[in-house]
C-alpha positions as CSV (number, residue, x, y, z in Angstrom):
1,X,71.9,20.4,127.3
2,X,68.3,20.8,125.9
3,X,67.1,21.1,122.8
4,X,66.0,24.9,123.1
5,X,69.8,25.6,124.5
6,X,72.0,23.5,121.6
7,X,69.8,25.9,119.2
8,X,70.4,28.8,120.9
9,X,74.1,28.0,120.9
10,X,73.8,27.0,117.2
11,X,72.7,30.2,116.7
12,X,75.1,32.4,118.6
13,X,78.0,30.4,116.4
14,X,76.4,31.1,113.5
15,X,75.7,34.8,114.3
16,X,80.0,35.2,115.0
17,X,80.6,33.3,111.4
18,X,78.8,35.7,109.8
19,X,80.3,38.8,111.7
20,X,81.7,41.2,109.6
21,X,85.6,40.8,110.3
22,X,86.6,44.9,110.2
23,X,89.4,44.3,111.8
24,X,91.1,41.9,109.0
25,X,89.2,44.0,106.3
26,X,90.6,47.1,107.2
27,X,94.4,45.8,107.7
28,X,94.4,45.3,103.8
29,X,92.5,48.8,102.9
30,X,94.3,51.2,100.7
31,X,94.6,54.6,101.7
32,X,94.1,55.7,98.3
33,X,90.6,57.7,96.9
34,X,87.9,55.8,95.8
35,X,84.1,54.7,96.6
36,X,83.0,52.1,99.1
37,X,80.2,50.1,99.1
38,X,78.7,48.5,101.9
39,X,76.5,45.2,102.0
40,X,74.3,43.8,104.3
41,X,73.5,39.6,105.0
42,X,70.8,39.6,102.0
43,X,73.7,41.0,99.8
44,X,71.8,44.3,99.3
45,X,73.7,47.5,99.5
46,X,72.6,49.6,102.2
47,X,74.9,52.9,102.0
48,X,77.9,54.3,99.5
49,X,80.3,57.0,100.4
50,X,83.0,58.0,98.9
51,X,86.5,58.7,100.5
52,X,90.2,60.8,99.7
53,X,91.7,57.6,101.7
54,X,89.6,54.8,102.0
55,X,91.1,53.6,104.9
56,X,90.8,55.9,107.5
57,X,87.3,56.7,106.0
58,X,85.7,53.4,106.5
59,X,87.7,52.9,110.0
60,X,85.9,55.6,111.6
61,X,82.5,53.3,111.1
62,X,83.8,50.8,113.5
63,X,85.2,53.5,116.5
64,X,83.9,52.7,119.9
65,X,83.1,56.1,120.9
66,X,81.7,59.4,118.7
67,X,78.9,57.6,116.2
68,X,75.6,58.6,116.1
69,X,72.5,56.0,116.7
70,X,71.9,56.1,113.0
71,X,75.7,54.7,112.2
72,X,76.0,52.3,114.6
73,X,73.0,50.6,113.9
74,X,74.2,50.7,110.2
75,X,77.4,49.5,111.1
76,X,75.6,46.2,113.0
77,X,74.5,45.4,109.6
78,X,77.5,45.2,107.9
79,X,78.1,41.8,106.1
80,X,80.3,43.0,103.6
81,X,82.2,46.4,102.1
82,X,83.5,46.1,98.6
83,X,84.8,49.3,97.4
84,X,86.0,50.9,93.8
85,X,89.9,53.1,93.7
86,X,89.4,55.9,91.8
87,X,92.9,58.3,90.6
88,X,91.1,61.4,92.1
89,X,88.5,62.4,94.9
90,X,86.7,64.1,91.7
91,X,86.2,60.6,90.2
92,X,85.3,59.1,93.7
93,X,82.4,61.8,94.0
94,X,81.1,61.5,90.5
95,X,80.8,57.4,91.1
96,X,79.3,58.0,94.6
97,X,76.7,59.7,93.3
98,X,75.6,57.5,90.5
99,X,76.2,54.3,92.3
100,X,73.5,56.5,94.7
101,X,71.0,56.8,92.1
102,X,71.3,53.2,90.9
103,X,71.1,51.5,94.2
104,X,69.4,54.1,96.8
105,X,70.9,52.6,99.6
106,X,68.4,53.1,102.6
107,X,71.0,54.5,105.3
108,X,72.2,57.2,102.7
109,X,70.7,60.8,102.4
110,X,68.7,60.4,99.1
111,X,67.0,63.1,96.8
112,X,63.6,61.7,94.7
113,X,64.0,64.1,92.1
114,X,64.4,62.8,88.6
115,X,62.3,65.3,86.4
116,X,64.0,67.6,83.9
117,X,63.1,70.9,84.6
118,X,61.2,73.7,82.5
119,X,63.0,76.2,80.2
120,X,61.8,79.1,78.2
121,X,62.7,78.7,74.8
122,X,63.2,82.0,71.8
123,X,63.4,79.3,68.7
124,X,65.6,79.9,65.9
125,X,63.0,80.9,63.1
126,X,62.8,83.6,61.2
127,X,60.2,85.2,63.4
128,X,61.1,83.1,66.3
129,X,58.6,81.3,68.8
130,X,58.3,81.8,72.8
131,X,57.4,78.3,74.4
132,X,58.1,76.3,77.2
133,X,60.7,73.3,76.3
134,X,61.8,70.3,78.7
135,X,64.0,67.6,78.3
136,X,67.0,67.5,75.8
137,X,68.4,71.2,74.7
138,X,67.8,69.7,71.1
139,X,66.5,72.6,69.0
140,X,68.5,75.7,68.0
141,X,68.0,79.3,70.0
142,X,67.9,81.0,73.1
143,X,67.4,78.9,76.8
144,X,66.5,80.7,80.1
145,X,65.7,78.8,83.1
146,X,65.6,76.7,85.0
147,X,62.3,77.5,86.4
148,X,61.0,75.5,89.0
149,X,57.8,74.2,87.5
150,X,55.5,74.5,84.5
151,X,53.6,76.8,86.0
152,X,56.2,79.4,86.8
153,X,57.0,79.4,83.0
154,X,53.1,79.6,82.1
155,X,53.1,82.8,84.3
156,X,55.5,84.0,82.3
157,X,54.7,83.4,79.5
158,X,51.1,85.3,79.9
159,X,53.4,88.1,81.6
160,X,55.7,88.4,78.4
161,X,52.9,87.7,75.8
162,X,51.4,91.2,77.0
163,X,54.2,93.3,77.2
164,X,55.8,91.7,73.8
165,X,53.8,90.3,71.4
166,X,55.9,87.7,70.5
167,X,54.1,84.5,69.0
168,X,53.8,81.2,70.9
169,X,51.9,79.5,68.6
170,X,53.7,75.8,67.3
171,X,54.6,76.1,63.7
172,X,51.9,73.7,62.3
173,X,49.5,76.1,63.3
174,X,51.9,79.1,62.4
175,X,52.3,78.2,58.9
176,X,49.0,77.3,57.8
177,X,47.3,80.4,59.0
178,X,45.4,82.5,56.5
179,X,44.2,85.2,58.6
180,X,44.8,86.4,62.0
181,X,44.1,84.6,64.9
182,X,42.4,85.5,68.2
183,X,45.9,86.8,69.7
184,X,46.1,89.0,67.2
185,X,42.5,90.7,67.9
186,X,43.3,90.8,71.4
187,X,46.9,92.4,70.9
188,X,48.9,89.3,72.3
189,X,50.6,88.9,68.7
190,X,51.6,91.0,65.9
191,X,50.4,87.9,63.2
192,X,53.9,87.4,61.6
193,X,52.4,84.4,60.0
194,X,49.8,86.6,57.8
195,X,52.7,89.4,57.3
196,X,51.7,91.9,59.5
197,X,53.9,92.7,61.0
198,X,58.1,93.5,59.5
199,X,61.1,90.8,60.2
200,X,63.1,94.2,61.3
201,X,59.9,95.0,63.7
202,X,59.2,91.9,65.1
203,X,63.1,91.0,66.3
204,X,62.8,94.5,68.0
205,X,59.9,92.6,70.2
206,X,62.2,89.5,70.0
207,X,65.1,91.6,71.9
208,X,63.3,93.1,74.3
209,X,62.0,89.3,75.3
210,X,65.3,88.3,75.5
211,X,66.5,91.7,77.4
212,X,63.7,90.9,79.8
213,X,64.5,87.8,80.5
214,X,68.0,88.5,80.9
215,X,66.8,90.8,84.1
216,X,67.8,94.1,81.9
217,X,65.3,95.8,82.6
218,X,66.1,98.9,82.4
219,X,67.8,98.7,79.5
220,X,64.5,97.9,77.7
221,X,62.8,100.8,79.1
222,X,65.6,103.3,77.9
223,X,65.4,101.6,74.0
224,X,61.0,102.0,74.8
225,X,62.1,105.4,75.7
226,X,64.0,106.4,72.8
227,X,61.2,104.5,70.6
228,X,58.2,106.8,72.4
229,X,59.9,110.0,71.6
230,X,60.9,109.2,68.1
231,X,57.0,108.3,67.8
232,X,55.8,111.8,69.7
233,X,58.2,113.8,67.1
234,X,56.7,112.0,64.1
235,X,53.0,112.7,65.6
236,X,51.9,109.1,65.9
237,X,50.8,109.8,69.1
238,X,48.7,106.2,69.6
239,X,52.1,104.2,69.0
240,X,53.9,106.6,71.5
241,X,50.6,106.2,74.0
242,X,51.6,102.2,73.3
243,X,55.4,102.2,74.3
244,X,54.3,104.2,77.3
245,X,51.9,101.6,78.9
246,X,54.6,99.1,78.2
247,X,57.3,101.3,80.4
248,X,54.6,102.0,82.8
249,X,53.9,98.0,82.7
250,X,57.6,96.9,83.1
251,X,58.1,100.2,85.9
252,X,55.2,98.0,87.6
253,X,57.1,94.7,87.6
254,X,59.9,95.7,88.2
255,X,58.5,97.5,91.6
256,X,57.0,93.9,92.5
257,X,59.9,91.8,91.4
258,X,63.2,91.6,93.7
259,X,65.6,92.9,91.5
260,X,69.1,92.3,92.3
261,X,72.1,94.6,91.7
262,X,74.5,91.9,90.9
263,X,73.7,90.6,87.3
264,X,73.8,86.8,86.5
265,X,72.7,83.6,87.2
266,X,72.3,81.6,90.5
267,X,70.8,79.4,92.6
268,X,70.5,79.8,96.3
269,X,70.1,76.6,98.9
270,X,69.3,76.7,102.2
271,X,69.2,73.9,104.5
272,X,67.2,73.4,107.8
273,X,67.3,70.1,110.1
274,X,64.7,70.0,112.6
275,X,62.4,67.5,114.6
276,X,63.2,64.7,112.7
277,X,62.8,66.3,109.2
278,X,65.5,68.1,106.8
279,X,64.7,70.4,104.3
280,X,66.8,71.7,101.5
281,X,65.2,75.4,99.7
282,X,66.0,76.0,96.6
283,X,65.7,79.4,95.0
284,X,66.3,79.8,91.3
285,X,68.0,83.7,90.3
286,X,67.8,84.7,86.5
287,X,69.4,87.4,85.6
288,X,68.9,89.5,89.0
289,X,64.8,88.1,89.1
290,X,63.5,85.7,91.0
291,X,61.9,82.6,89.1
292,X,60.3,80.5,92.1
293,X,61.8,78.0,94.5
294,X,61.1,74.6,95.7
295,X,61.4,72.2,98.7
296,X,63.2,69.5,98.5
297,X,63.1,66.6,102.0
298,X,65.7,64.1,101.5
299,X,65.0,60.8,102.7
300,X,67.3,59.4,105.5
301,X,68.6,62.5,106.6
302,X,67.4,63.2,110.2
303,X,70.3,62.8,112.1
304,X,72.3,64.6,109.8
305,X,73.9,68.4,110.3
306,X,73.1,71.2,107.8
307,X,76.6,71.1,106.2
308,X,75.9,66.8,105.9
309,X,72.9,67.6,103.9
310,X,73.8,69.9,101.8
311,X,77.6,67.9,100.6
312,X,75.0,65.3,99.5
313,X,72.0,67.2,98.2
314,X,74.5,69.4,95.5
315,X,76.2,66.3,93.5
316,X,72.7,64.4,93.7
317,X,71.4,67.5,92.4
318,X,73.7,69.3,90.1
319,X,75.5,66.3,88.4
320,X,73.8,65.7,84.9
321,X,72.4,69.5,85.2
322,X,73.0,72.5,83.8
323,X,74.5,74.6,86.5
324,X,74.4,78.4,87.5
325,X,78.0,79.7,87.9
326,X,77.0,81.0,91.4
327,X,75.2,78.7,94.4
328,X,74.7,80.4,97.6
329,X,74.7,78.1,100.7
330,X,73.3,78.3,103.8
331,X,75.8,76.8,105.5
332,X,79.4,75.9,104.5
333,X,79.7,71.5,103.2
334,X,83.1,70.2,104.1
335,X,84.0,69.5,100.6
336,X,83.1,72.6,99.4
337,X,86.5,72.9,96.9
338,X,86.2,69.5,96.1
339,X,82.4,69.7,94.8
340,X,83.4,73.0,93.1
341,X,85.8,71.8,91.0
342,X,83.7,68.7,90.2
343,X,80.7,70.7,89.0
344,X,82.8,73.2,87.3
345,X,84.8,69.9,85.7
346,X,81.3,68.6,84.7
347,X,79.5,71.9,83.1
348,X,82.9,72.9,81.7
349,X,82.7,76.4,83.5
350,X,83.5,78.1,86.4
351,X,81.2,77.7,89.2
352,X,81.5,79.2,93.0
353,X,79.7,77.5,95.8
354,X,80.2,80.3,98.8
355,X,78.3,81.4,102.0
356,X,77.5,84.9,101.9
357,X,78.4,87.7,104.4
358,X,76.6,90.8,102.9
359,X,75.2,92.8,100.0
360,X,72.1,91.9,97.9
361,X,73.0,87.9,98.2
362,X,72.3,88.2,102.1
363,X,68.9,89.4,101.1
364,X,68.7,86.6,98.7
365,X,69.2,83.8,101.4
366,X,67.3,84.9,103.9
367,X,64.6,84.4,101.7
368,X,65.2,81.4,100.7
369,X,65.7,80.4,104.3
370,X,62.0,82.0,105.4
371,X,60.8,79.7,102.4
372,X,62.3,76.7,104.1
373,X,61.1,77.4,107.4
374,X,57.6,78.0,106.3
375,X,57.5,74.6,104.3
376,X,59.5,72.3,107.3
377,X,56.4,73.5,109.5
378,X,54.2,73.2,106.8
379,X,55.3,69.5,106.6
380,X,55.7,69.0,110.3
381,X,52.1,70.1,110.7
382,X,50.7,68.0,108.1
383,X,47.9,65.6,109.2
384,X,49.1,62.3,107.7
385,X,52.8,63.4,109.5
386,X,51.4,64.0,112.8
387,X,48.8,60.9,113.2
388,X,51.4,59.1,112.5
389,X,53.9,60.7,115.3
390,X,50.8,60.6,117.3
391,X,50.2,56.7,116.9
392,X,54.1,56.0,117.6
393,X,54.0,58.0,121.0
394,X,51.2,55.4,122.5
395,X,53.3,53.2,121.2
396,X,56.3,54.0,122.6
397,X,55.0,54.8,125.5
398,X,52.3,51.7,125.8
399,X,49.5,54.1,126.6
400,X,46.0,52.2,126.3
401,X,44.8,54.8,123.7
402,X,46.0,57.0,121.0
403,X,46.6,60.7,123.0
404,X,44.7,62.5,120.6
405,X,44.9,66.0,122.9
406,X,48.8,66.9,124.2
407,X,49.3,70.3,126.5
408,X,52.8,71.5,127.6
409,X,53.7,73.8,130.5
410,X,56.3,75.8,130.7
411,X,58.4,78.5,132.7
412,X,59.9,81.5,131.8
413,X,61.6,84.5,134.1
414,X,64.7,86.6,134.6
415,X,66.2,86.2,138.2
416,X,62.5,85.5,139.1
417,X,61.0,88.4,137.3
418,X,58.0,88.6,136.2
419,X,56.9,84.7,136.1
420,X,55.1,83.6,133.3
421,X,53.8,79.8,132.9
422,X,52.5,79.0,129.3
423,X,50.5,76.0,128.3
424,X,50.4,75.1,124.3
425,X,47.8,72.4,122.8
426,X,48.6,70.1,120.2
427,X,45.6,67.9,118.3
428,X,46.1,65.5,115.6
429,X,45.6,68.8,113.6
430,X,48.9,70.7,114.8
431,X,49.0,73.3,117.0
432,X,45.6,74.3,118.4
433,X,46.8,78.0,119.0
434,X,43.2,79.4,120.3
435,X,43.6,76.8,123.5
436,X,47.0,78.4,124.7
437,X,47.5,79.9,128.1
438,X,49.6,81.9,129.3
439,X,49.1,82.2,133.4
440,X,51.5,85.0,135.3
441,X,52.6,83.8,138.7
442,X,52.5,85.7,141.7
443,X,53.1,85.0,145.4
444,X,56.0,83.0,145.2
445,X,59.2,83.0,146.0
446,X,61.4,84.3,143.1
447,X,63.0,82.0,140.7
448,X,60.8,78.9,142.5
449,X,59.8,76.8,139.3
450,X,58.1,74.2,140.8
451,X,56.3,76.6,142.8
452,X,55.5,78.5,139.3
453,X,54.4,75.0,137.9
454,X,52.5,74.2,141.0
455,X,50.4,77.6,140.8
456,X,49.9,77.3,136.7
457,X,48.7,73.8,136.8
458,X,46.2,74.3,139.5
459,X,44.5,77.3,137.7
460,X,44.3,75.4,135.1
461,X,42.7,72.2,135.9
462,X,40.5,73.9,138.7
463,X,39.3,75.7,135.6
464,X,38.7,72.2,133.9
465,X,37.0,71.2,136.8
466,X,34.5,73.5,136.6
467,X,33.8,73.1,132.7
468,X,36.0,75.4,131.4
469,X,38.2,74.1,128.5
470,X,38.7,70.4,127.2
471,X,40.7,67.7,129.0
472,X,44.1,66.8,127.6
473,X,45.0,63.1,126.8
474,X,48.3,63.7,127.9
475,X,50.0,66.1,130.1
476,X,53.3,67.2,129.0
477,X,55.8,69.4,131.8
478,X,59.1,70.1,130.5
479,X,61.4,69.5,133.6
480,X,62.9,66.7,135.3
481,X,61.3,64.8,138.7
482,X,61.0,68.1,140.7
483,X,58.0,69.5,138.0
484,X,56.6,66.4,137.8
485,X,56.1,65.9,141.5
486,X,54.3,69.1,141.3
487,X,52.5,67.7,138.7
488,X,51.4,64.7,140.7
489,X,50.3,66.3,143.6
490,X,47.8,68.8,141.6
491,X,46.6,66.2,140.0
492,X,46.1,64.1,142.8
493,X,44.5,67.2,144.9
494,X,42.2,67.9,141.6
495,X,41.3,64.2,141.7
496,X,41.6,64.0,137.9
497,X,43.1,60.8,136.4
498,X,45.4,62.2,133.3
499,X,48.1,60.6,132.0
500,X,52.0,63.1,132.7
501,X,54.9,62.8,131.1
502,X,58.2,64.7,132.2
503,X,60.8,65.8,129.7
504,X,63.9,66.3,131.0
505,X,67.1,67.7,128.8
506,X,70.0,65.6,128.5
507,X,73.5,66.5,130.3
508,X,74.3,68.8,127.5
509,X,71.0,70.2,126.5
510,X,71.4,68.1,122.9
511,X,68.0,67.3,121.5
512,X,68.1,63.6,120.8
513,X,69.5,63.0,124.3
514,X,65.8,63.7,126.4
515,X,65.0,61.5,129.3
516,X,60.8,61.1,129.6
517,X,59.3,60.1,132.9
518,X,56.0,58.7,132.2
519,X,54.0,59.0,135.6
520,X,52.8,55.2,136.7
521,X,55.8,53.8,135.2
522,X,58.9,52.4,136.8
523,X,62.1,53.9,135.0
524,X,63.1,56.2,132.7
525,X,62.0,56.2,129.0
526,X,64.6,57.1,126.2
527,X,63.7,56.9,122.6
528,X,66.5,56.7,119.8
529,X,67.0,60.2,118.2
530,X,65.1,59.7,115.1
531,X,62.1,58.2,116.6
532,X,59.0,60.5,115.1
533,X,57.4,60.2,118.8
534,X,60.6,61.6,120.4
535,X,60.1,64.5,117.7
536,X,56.4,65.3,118.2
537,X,57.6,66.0,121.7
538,X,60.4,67.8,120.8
539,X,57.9,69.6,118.5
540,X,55.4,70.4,121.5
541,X,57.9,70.8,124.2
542,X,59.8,74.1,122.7
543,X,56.7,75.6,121.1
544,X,55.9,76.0,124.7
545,X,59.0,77.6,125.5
546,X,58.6,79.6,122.9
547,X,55.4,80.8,123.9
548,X,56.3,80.9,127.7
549,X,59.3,83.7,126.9
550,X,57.4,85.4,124.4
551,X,55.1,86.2,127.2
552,X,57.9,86.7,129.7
553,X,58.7,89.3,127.2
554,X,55.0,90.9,127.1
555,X,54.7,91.2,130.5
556,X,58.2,92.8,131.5
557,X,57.6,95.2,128.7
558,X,54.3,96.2,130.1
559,X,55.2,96.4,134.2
560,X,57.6,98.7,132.5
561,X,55.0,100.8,131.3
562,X,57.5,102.1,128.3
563,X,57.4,102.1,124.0
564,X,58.3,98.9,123.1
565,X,61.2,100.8,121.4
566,X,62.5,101.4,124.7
567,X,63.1,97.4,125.4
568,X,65.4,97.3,122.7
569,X,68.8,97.2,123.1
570,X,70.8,100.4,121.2
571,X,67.8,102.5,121.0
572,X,68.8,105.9,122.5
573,X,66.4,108.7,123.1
574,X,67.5,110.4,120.3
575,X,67.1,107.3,118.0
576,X,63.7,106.6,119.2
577,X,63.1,110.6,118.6
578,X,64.2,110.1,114.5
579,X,62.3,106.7,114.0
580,X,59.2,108.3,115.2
581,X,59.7,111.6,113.2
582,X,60.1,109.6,110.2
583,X,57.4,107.2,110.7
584,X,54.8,109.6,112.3
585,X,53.8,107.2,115.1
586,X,54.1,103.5,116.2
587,X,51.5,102.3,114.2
588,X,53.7,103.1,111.0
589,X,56.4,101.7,112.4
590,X,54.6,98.2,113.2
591,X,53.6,98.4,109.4
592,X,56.9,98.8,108.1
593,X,59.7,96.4,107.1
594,X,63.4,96.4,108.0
595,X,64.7,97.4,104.9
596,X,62.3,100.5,105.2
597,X,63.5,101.1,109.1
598,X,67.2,100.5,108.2
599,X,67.1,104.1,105.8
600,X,66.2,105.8,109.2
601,X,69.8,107.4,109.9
602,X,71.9,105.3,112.9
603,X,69.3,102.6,112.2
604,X,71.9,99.5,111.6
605,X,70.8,96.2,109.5
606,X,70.9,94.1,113.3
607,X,69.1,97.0,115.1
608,X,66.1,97.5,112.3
609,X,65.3,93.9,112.9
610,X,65.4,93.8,116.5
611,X,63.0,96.6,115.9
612,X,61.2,94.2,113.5
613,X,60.9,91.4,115.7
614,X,59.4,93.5,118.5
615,X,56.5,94.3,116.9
616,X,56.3,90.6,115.0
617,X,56.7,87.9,117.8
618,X,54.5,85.2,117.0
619,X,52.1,85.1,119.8
């Protein structure tokens, strides 16, 4: 045996030794709660989970069948599992999530998010202070918050500071004050510290702050009420002028804030998994107002489902925290009781996780969910995220150079009506939206999409051909072998050398499970589910189907020659007749929002924003 073959044998005996043994391991596993913890050959620990029985937990890592790329992988690292019994799931869940913070293991999903966040504090003085605090609830009087960052409190601090002239000065300053400040002068504060103002006078100020912030604001403006008429009766007519601009003022912000009907504190999450990135929303609700949100993009979570993000987001989040005694979700975790009765264990109060159905916490979700779509395409579009998706396609693909142009065709018809081929354009900037195409097919047989792909792809390179638009690096056609034979053949009968890729849908239509046909190479090409190449395509590949049915749509509507009212389904004559009595035309209609179009009589919640979207596609 040679030299080269005794250390490969060497090697293949040692690899065995150090096999994790799951078998033996798991024979000897309690089926009682607790945490495990597993290790890999340079004794580092690469996830933590917790478990209500430990052994069939940790079995299902080692199943032959039903594991995603991401576990198995993880599972081929195994050297080791040591785990922790706890009496109670609660205790298992509580250790999970610190043993999480300690180690950040790399396969689990993990949330960078350490800072303590802003509260508004009313201090305990005699003539109390408004100020931002963070950190440890150390000093005595009133806490509302969280917000989600300094600056939200700053906003409203300027926004109470001129309805309530309630100091924020710190008390060094405060006590060594000999006349008034500049506040003062421009009627921001009252000057307690110079004694211009009562004790009894200045904690009515104090009380409508904390009214305010409380989201009663209409209890303020019936006390301001009361306060205005006592002025006008005792003929102090500029103090009753005063209390009206502050009604008018707090009228006014009340009009732009989203007040809810259902008083109290909670937080609202919504969670979104796509192309390769997760997203978790946060909304913070005060009292009925809204105080800001913020994005949150766990690390490691790509291949997990919007219920897996959010059972490990809300202990990573919460534990440690002050929490609301209301969190709507997006989606329903599978421990939901188990996580509320930890985190109503921890804060000592009772707190309900829970999806919601309908009312004013529908409206409250869905705009947390628009937040979170908006900032997963924000990051998805992001230069630094996309040069890097594009550098891993040429290498995934072993292109010579970097594609730094992508364009995707698609089809879109119903039973071969009204053919419409659409071509999208992706730089390294995101999508280049003034380079789509849309192309409507005619003289072919209906339903024929490689004819439709055919007749697309030849307008438009003959176009290129003659100097019209830019050449793409890469030619993306989302099909299998029959569009990209179509592909081939233009391009051959164009004479033009581009590079085409074929993306095919796997046999049930999962993304993750794509086959690409790279044109000039043998095979088929399947990249693992979290590969950031896979997801620029992804990315690319259903923005052109988006844009191909949006202008199937279009062009039905118009061979139609009807309102677009009439495209929608439960519009009757006589609804159509209401809508534009009450809107006076189209135009008005196109201006206005669904909860405006639901008060139309007959106009349900599903139909005003099918009537919405109508007049909204993004084109």
């Amino acid at each position: 045996m040679s030299e080269e073959n005794e250390q490969a044998e060497t090697n293949n005996v040692d690899n065995e030794a150090n096999k994790f043994d799951s078998a033996a391991f798991l024979k000897t596993l309690t089926n009682r709660p607790g945490v495990y913890r597993m290790i890999d050959k340079d004794n580092t620990v690469i996830y933590v989970g917790k478990a209500k029985n430990l052994k069939n937990r940790v079995s299902s890592y080692f199943r032959n069948t039903g594991l995603t790329s991401k576990t198995r992988v993880m599972a081929g690292q195994i050297a080791a599992i040591e785990i922790t019994v706890t009496h109670t799931e609660n205790e298992a869940l509580i250790l999970e999530n610190n043993l999480i913070k300690e180690w950040m293991p790399r396969y689990n999903i993990l949330l960078r998010d350490d800072k303590t966040y802003p509260y508004l504090l009313i201090s305990g003085h005699k003539f109390p202070r408004l100020t931002l605090h963070r950190g440890v609830k150390r000093s005595t009087g009133n806490y509302f918050g969280p917000y989600p960052s300094a600056g939200a409190v700053r906003e409203s601090l300027n926004l109470l500071q001129k309805l309530f002239p309630v100091r924020q000065c710190d008390e060094t300053y405060y006590q060594n004050r000999s006349r008034p400040c500049l506040q003062h002068q421009i009627k921001r504060c009252t000057a307690p510290c110079v004694g211009l103002i009562s004790e009894e006078d200045y904690q009515k100020d104090v009380q409508h702050t904390i009214l305010f912030l409380q989201g009663k604001n209409q209890q303020v403006m019936d006390e301001l009420s009361q306060q205005m008429d006592v002025a006008s009766k005792e003929l102090d007519f500029e103090l009753a002028a005063s209390i009206r601009d502050k009604i008018i003022s707090l009228r006014r912000i009340q009009e732009r804030q989203y007040v809810s009907s259902e008083q109290g504190d909670l937080d609202v999450l919504a969670a979104i998994v796509r192309d390769g990135i997760a997203i978790v929303e946060v909304c913070f609700i005060r009292g009925g107002r809204s105080l800001g949100n913020k994005s949150y993009f766990p690390k490691g979570s790509s291949e997990s489902t919007p219920e897996e993000l959010l059972s490990a987001f809300i202990p990573q989040y919460y534990l440690g925290k002050d929490v609301p005694a209301e969190i709507l979700v997006s989606h329903v975790p599978e421990d939901m009781a188990l996580l509320e009765e930890v985190l109503r264990t921890e804060s000592q109060h009772r707190v309900q996780l829970r999806c919601p159905q309908r009312g004013t916490s529908v409206r409250w979700m869905t705009m947390a969910t628009t937040n979170a779509d908006i900032s997963l395409s924000q990051r998805l579009s992001s230069r630094a995220n996309l040069l890097q998706r594009f550098e891993l396609l040429q290498e995934a693909l072993g292109l010579a150079e970097m594609p730094k142009r992508l364009e995707c065709f698609d089809i879109s018809h119903s039973s071969g009506e009204r053919t419409v081929a659409s071509c999208v354009v992706f730089g390294l900037e995101g999508a280049i939206k003034s380079d789509y195409r849309k192309f409507n097919i005619e003289g072919i047989t209906p339903g024929d999409d490689y004819a439709a792909m055919n007749q697309a792809l030849t307008r438009r390179f003959t176009r290129l051909q003659k100097g019209e638009g830019k050449r793409p690096d890469l030619l993306l056609i989302d099909g299998g072998k029959g569009q990209l034979t179509e592909a081939k053949a233009v391009m051959a009968n164009l004479q033009l050398d581009i590079d085409i890729l074929g993306i095919a849908k796997g046999p049930e239509r999962k993304p993750g499970e794509e086959t690409l046909f790279l044109v000039g190479r043998a095979g088929e090409v399947h990249l693992p589910p979290d590969s950031p190449a896979l997801h620029l395509l992804q990315q690319v590949r259903d923005e052109a189907h988006r844009f191909a049915i949006t202008g199937h749509r279009q062009r039905r509507a118009k061979a139609r020659n009807t309102s677009p009212l009439e495209g929608i389904d439960g519009m009757g004559p006589k609804r159509r007749q209401k809508l534009l009595q009450q809107f006076g035309g189209l135009q008005e209609i196109q201006r206005a929002g669904v909860e405006d179009i639901m008060r139309v009589d007959g106009i349900s919640k599903a139909l005003a924003q099918k009537i919405y979207d109508v007049f909204h596609s993004d084109n």
